[in-house]
N, C-alpha and C positions, 0 to 999 in steps of 0.2 A: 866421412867418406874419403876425405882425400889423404887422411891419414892411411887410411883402408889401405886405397889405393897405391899408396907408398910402398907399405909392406909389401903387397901383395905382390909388384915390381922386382921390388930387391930378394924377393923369397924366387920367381920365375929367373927373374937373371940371375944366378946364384946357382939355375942346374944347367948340365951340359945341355947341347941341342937333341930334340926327338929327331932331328934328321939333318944331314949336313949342309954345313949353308950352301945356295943357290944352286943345289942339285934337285932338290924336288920340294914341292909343294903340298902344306898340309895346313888346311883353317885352323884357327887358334881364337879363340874370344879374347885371350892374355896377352894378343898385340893390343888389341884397343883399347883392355888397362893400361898398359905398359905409353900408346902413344898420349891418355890423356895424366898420365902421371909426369909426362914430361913436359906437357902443355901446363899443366898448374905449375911447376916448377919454375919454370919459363916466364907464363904469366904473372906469377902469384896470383893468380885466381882460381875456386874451383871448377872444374869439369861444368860442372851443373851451373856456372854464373856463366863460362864461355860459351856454352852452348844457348843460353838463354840472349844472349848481350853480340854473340858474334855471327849465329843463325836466325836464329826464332824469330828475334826484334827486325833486322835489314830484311828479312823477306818478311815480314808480315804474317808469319803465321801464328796466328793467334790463340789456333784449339791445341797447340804443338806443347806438348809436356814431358817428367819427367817421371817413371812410374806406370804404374797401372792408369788405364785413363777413368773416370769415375762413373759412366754411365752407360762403359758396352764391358758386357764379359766373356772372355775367352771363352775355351773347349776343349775337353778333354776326353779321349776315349773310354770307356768304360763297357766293358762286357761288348764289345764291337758297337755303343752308339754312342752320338756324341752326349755329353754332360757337361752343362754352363758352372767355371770356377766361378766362385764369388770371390772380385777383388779385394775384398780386406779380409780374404781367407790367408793361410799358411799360405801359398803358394808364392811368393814373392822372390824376386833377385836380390841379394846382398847387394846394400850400397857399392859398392868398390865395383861391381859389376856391372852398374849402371851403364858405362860408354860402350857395354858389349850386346845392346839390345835391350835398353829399359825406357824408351822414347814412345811416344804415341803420336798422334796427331790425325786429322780429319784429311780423305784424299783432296782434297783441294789443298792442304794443306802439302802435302808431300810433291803434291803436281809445283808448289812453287819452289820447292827444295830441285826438283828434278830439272826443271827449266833453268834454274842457273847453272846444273852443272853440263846440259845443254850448250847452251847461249856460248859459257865460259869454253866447252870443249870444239864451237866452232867459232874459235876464235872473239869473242865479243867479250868483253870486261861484264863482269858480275860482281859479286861478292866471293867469288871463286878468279883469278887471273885466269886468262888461257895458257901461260905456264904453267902455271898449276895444279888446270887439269888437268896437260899431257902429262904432269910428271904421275897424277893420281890413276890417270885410266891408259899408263901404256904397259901392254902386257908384260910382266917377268916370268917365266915358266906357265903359270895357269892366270895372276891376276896383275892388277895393279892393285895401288895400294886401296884398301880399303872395299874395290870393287873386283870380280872376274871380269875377263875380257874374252869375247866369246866369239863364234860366227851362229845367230839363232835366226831359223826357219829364214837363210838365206841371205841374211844381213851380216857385213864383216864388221869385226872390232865394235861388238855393241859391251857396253859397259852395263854390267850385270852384280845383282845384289838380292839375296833371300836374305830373311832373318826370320825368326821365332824366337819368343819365351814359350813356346810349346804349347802353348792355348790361343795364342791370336800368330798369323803367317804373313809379312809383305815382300812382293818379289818386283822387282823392278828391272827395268832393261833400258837403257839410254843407245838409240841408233844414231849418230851426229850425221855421220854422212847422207841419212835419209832425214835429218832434221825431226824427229820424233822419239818418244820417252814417255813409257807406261809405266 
């Protein structure tokens, strides 16, 4: 995978930009190849060890994996109803694709990912700095890094994040200034 992920780096850097830098904003999954190719490079560790050794482990979350998780299965539309995939079906993400949405975990699980960057965004040391935060949730055009920065049902600068592999969906929203994050 983290060979994967090398290529796949140097094949994305290697084309012009789909759109010019810091004039507009367009989501990409092949940033979050591209930042954990430079994380293993960095580390010499792969993606899948930092994320186990640098998240999973300091917060404690225990049901947090990488993959399909083994015992809920996504949905798929079929003829306008839903249809349960079975995870050790064809439907899988390419290793190298892993750091662009191939995480699970139980929502207690995610409520302790969300509470550090929380804690971390109103200033309190985490396993996230609060420089850290600001530099991750301060908006540039549409986000910061990693997350949107939004104003949702009246709340300003909430740090915001959907993801799907298209059969399971989680959307999160951090409001710091009102101290809360669903």
């Amino acid at each position: 995978a983290t060979e994967n992920r090398r290529r796949f780096a140097e094949y994305v850097l290697s084309q012009p930009p789909a759109l010019p830098p810091r004039m507009q904003f367009q989501y990409s999954n092949a940033g979050y190849v591209i930042a954990a190719a430079l994380a293993e490079k960095v580390a010499k560790r792969s993606w899948e060890e930092l994320v186990r050794t640098r998240i999973f482990e300091p917060l404690h979350m225990t049901s947090a994996g990488i993959g399909w998780p083994s015992r809920v299965w996504g949905h798929e539309r079929v003829d306008g109803a839903l249809k349960p995939v079975d995870p050790h079906g064809p439907y899988q993400l390419q290793d190298f694709l892993a750091p662009a949405g191939d995480l699970h975990m139980t929502s207690d699980d995610l409520a302790a990912f969300l509470r550090a960057h929380l804690r971390a965004m109103n200033g309190k040391m985490t396993l996230i700095s609060p420089a850290t935060a600001s530099v991750m949730h301060t908006k540039r055009k549409k986000s910061g890094l990693g997350f949107g920065v939004a104003t949702v049902a009246g709340f300003e600068d909430v740090a915001t994040h959907s993801g799907s592999a298209d059969t399971m969906v989680t959307v999160i929203a951090i409001a710091p200034h009102d101290d809360v994050a669903v």
